[in-house]
C-alpha positions as CSV (number, residue, x, y, z in Angstrom):
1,X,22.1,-9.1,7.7
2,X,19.1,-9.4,10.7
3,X,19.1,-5.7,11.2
4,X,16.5,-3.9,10.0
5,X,14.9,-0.4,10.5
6,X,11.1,-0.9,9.9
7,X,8.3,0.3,11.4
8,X,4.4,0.6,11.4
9,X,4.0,3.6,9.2
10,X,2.6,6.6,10.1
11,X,-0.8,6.2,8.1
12,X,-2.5,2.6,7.8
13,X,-6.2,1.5,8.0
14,X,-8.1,-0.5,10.2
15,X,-7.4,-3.6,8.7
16,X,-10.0,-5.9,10.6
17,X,-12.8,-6.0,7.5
18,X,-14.4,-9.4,8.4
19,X,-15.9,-9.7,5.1
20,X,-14.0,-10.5,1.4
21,X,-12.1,-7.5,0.6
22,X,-13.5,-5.4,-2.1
23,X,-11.1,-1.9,-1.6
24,X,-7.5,-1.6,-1.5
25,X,-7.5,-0.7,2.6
26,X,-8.8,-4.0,3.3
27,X,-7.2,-6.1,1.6
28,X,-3.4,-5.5,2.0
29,X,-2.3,-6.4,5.2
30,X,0.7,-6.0,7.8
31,X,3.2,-8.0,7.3
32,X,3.3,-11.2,9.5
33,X,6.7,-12.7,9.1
34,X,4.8,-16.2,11.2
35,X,1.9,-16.1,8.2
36,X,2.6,-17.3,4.3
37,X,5.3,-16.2,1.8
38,X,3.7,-12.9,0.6
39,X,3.5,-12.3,-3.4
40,X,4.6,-8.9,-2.4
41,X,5.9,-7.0,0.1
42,X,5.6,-3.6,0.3
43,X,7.6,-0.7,2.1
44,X,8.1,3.2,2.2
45,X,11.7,4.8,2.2
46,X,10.4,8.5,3.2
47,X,13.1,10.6,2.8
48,X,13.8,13.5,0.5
49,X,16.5,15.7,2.1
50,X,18.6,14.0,-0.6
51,X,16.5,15.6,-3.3
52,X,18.8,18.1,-4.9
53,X,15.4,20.6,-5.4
54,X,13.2,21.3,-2.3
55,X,11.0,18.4,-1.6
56,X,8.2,17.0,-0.1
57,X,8.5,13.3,-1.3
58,X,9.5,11.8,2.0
59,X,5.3,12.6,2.6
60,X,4.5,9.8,0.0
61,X,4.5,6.8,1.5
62,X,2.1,7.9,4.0
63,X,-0.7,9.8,1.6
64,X,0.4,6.8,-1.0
65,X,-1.9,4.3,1.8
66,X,-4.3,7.3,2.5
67,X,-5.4,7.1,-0.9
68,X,-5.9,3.3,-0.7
69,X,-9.7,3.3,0.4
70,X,-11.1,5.3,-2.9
71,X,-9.7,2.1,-5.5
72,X,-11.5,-1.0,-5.4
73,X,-9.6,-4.5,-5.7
74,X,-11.0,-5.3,-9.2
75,X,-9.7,-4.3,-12.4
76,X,-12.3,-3.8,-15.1
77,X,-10.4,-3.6,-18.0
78,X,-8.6,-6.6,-17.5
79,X,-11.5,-8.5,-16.0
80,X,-8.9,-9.5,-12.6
81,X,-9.7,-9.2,-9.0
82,X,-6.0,-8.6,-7.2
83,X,-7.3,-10.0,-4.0
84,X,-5.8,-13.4,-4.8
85,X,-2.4,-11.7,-4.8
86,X,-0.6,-11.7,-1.5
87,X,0.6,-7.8,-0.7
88,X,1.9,-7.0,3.2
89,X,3.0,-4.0,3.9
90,X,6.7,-4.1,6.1
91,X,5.9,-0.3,7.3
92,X,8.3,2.2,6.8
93,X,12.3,2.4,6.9
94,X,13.1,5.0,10.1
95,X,14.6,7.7,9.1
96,X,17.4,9.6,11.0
97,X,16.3,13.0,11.3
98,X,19.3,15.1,10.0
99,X,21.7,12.3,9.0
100,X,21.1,11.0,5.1
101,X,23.8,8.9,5.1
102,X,22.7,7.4,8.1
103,X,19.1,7.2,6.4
104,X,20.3,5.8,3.0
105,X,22.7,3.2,5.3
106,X,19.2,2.0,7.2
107,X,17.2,1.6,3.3
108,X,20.0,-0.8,1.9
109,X,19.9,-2.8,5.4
110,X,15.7,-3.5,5.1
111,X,16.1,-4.1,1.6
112,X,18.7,-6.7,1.9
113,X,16.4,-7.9,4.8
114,X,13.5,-8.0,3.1
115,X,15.2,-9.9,0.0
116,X,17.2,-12.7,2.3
117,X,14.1,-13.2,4.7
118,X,11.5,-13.6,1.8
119,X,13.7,-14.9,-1.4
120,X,10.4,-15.9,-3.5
121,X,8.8,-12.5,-3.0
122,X,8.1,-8.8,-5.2
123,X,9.5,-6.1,-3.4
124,X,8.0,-3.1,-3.5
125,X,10.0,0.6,-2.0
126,X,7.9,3.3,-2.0
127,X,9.8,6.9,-2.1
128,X,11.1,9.4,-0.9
129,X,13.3,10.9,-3.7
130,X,15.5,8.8,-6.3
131,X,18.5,8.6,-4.0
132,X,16.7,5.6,-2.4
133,X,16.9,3.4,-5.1
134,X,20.6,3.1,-5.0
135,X,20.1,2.1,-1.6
136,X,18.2,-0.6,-2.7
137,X,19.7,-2.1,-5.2
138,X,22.7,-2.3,-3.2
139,X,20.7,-3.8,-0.5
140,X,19.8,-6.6,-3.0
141,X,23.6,-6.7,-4.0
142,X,24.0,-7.6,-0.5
143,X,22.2,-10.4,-0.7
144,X,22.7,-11.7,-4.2
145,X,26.3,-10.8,-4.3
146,X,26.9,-13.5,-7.3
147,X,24.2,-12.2,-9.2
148,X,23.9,-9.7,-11.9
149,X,20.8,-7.2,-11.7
150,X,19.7,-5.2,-14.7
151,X,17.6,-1.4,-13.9
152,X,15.0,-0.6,-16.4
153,X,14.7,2.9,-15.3
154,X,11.1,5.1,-16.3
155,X,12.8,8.5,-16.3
156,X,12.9,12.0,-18.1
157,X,16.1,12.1,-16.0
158,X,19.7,9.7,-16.8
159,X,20.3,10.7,-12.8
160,X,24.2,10.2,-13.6
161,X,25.1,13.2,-11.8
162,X,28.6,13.3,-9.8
163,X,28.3,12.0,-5.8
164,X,31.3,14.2,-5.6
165,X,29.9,17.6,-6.2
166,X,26.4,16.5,-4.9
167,X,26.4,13.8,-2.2
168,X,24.3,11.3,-3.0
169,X,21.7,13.2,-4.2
170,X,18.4,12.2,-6.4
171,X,20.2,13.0,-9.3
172,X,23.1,10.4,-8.7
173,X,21.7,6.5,-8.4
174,X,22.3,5.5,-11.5
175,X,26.0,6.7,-11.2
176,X,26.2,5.8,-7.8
177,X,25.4,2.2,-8.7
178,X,27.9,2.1,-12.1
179,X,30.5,3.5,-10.4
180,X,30.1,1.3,-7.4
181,X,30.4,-1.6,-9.3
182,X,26.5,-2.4,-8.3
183,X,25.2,-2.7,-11.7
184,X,27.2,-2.2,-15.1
185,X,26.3,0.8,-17.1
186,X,25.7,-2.3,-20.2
187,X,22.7,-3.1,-17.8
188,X,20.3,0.1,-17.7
189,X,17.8,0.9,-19.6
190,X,16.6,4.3,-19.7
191,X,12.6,4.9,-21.1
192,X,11.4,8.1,-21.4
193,X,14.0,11.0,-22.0
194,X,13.1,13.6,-24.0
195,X,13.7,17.5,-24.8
196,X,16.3,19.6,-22.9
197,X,16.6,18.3,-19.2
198,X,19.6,15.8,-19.6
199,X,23.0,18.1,-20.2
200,X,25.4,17.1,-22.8
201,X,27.9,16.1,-20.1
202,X,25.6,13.4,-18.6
203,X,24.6,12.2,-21.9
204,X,28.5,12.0,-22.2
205,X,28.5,9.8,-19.2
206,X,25.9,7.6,-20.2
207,X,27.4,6.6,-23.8
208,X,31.2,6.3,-22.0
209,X,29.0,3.1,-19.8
210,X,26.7,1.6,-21.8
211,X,23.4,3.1,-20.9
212,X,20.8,2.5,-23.2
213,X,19.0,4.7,-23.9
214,X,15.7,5.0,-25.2
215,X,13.7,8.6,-25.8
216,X,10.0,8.9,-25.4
217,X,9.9,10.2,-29.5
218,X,11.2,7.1,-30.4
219,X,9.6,5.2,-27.9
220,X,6.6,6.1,-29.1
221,X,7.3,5.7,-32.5
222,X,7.9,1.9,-32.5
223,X,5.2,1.5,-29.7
224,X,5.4,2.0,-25.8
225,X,4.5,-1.9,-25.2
226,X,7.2,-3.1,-28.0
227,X,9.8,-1.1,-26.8
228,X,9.1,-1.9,-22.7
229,X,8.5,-5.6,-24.3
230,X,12.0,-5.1,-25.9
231,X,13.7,-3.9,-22.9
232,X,12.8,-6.4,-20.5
233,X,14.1,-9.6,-23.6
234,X,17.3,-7.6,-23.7
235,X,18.1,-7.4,-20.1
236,X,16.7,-10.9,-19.5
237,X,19.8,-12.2,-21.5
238,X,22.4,-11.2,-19.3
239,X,21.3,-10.6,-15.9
240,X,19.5,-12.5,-12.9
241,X,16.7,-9.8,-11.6
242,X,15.3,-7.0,-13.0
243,X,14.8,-4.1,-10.8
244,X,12.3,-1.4,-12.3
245,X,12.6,2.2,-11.1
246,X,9.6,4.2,-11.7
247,X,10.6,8.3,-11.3
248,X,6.9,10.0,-11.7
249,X,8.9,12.9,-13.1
250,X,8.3,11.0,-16.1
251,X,5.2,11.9,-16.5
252,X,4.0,15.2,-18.4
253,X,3.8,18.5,-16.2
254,X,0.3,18.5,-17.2
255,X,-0.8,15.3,-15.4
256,X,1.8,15.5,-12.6
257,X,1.3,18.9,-10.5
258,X,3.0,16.5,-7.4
259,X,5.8,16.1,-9.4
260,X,8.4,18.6,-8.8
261,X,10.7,17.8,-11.6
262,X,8.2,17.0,-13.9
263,X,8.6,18.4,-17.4
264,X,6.4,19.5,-21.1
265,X,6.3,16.6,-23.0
266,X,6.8,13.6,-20.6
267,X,4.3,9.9,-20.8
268,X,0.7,10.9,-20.5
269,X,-0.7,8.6,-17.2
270,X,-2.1,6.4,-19.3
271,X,1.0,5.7,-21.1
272,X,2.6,5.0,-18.0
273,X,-0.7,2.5,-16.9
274,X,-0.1,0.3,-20.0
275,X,4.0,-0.1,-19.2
276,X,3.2,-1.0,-15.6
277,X,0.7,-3.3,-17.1
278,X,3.3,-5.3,-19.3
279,X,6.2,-4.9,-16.7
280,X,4.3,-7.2,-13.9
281,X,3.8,-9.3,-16.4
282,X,7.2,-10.1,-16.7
283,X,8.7,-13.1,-14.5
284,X,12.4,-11.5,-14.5
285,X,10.9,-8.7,-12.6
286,X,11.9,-9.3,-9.0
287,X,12.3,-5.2,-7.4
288,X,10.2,-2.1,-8.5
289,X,10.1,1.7,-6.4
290,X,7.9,4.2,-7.2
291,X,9.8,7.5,-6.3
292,X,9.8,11.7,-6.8
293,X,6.4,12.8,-5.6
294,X,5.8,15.0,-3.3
295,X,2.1,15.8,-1.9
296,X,2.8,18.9,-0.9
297,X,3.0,20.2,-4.2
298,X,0.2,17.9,-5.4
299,X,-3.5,19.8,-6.7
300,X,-6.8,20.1,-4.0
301,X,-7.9,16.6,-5.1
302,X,-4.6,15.0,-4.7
303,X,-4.7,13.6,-8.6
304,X,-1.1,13.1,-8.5
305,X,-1.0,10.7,-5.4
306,X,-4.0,9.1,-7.2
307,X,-1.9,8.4,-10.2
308,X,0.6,7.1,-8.4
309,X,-1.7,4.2,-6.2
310,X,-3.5,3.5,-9.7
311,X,0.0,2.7,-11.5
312,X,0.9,0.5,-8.1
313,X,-2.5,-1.7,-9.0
314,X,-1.5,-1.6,-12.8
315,X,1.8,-3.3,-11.9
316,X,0.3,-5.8,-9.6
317,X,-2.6,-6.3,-12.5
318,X,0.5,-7.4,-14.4
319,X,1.7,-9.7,-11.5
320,X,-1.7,-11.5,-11.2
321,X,-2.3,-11.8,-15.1
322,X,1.6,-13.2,-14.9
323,X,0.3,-16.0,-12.4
């Protein structure tokens, strides 16, 4: 359980600011396992090989910190300065070159070093395509073998494709996870389907175990907050930890060009803001990744990857506000 595979990540700033940090670069800091129990520890999983569509999400994690120096530390609308919250940044997990098994092997070992090392603290796993977050939640599994975790999944996407015609592809945690006996099917929570990119065969799948499922129509209809609100009581009934998986496919094609799978009719980003929002406010809420962009694909002026770092601060928000 020692091993791990992370590294200093490709991008990171200067982080020798002598003064009180007022921008995102200066304040979060590398991870000093001799320091204080972080609030939060963050890491990148870059890979995206597994993504069944050509990808450039293993690119993430690295523009995800670029992007760090244009967003201050204070929240206006909530009145909060984040700076009081702990984050350290673990690097990222190495990735084997050609070998995804090998890859996905080296994410569930950080993980479940990351969660036995620092029992008290938020992980954060920044993506790389959706296949990582079956490695992670097995890496927690690992660790907290006699505990239950529930998924709240934000997703256009069930991702209950077969392993056995795909590998374990981006379209396969959830299933990966049921099937393995990692999660029961009783304990996901799917916000945020809609319209025509879920075939009948996988909506099959999903009634067969148990997945809940919740469309963004009716979502919407009772109220984003009630039904995230809603979600989280259900699942805080029956499990130990809550792991939150955050696919930015979720978000409409029209304010997710980065977003390769995104889709007419998904969350607008400010839907997705006030979720995060409510989510870190949550004290079941142990494990979150943010997964499924890809730079490469983003517009001139980046506004995906800018979306992405601004629903990062809107779940910490949540954490701070929690505290």
């Amino acid at each position: 359980m020692s091993e791990h595979w992370l590294q200093a990540p490709v991008w990171s700033w200067n982080n020798t600011f002598q003064y009180e940090p007022t921008y995102v670069h200066h304040w979060i800091q590398p991870l000093d396992e001799n320091e204080n129990t972080p609030d939060m520890i963050l890491y990148g999983a870059p890979i995206s090989r597994s993504s069944i569509s050509v990808s450039g999400a293993s690119l993430y994690p690295a523009e995800f910190r670029t992007m760090w120096k244009g967003f201050a530390t204070y929240n206006l609308d909530e009145d909060v300065d984040l700076t009081s919250f702990n984050v350290a940044d673990a690097g990222d997990v190495a990735m084997h070159t050609t070998d995804i098994l090998l890859s996905h092997h080296r994410i569930q070992e950080s993980t479940a070093y990351l969660v036995k090392r620092f029992p008290q603290t938020v992980t954060c796993m920044i993506g790389g395509d959706h296949s990582t977050t079956a490695c992670a939640v097995r890496g927690i599994k690992d660790v907290h073998q006699n505990e239950s975790i529930g998924i709240l999944q934000l997703d256009t996407h069930l991702d209950v494709r077969d392993p056995a015609e795909l590998g374990p592809a981006n379209g396969t945690p959830i299933r990966q996870l049921i099937d393995g006996n990692t999660v029961k099917g009783k304990d996901v929570i799917n916000i945020g389907l809609h319209g025509y990119f879920n075939a009948k065969p996988l909506i099959d799948y999903a009634k067969e175990h148990g997945i809940q499922m919740v469309t963004l129509k009716q979502a919407r209809k009772q109220g984003l907050i009630n039904t995230v609100q809603d979600a989280l009581d259900k699942l805080s009934a029956k499990v130990d930890r809550i792991y939150v998986t955050v696919d930015m496919d979720v978000l409409d094609i029209a304010v997710a060009p980065g977003v390769p799978a995104s889709t007419p009719g998904g969350m607008t980003s400010t839907e997705l803001f006030d979720i995060l929002l409510e989510i870190g406010q949550h004290p079941m809420v142990r494990h979150i990744d943010f997964v499924c962009l890809d730079p490469s694909k983003d517009s001139s002026t980046a506004d995906t990857v800018k979306t992405g770092v601004y629903a990062w601060l809107q779940f910490i928000t949540g954490c701070v506000l929690q505290n």
